[in-house]
C-alpha positions in Angstrom: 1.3 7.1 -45.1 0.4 10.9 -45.5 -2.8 12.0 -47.0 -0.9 14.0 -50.0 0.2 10.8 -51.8 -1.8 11.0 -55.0 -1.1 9.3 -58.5 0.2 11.8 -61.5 -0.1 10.1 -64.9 2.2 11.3 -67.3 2.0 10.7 -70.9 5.8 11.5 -72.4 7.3 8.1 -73.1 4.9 5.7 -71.3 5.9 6.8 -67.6 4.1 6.9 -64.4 5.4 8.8 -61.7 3.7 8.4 -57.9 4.5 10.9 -55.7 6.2 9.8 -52.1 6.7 6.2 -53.6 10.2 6.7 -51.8 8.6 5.4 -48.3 8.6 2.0 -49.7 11.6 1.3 -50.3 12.3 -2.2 -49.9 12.3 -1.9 -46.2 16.4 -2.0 -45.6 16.4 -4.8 -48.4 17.7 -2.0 -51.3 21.4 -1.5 -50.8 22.6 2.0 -52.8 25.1 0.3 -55.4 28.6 1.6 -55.6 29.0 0.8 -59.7 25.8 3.3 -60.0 23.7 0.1 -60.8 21.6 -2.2 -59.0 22.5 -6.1 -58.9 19.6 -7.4 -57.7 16.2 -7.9 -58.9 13.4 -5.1 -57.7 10.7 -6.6 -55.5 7.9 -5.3 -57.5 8.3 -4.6 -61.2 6.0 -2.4 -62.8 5.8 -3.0 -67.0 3.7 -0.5 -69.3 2.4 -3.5 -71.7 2.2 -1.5 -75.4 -0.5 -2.4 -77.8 2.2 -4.0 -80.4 3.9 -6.0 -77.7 3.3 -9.9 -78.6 1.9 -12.2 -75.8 5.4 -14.1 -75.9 7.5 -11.1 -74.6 5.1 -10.3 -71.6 5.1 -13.8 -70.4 9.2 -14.5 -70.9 9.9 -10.8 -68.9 7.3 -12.6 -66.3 9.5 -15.1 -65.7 12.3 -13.6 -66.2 11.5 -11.3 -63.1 9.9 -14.2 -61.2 13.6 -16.7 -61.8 15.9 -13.5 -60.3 13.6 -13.1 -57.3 11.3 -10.5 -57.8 8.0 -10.8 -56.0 5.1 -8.9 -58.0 4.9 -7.8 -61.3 2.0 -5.5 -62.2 1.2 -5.4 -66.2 -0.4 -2.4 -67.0 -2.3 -2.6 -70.0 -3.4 0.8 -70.9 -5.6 0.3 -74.0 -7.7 -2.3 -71.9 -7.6 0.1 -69.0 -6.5 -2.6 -66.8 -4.0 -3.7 -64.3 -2.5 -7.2 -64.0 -0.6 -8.3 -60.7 1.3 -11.7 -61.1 2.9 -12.6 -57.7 5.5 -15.7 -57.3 3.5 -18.6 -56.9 0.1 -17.5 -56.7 -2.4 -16.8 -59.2 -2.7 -13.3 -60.8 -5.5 -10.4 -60.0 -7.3 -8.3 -62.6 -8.0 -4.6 -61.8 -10.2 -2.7 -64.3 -11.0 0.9 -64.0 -13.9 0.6 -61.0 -10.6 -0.9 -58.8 -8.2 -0.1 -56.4 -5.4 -1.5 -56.6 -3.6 -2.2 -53.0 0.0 -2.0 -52.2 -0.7 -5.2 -50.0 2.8 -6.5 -48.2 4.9 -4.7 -50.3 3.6 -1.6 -50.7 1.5 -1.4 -46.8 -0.7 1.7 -47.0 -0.6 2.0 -50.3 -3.9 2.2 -52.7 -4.0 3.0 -56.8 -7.3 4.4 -58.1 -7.2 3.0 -61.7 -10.3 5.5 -62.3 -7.8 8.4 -61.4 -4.8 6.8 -63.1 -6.9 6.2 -66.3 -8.5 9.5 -66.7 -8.8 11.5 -69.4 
């Protein structure tokens, strides 16, 4: 991991780009698709949770993500300033603003200051 990765929030359209994200790429797992779209679930999914979204939704997309194989699923709940990581099978983790949030296995090296990520 190189000392330049750094976190750039972006505000058009609820998007959150991470620059060099592209050295974890699923580890040889990812295939390039030949119809231009993927056919398999991501391992990590990363939703941006809106203020009007009902309770419902979040928790059918959970296991939506969890039935086609995906491993993590971090909800990222802006308003609260939070960050919530469901993995398959375990219980879920609450990051707050004072948090890093590791990459753990999927993401090894990898660290999220919600502080930074949360500034205004």
């Amino acid at each position: 991991m190189t000392d330049d990765v750094k976190t750039i929030p972006i505000t058009i359209a609820d998007i959150i780009a991470i620059d060099g994200i592209d050295e974890y790429r699923g580890k040889g797992r990812v295939k390039p698709p030949e119809s231009g779209y993927y056919h398999q679930a991501p391992d990590l999914a990363v939703e941006i949770v809106s203020l009007s979204e009902r309770v419902g939704i979040a928790r059918q997309k959970l296991r939506d993500y969890f039935a086609y194989g995906t491993k993590q699923v971090w909800l990222i709940y802006g308003g609260d300033k939070e960050i919530v990581v469901h993995q398959a099978g375990q219980n879920l983790n609450i990051y707050t603003v004072n948090d890093i949030l590791p990459g753990g296995d999927l993401l090894p090296g990898f660290e999220l200051s919600l502080a930074e990520l949360f500034a205004e």
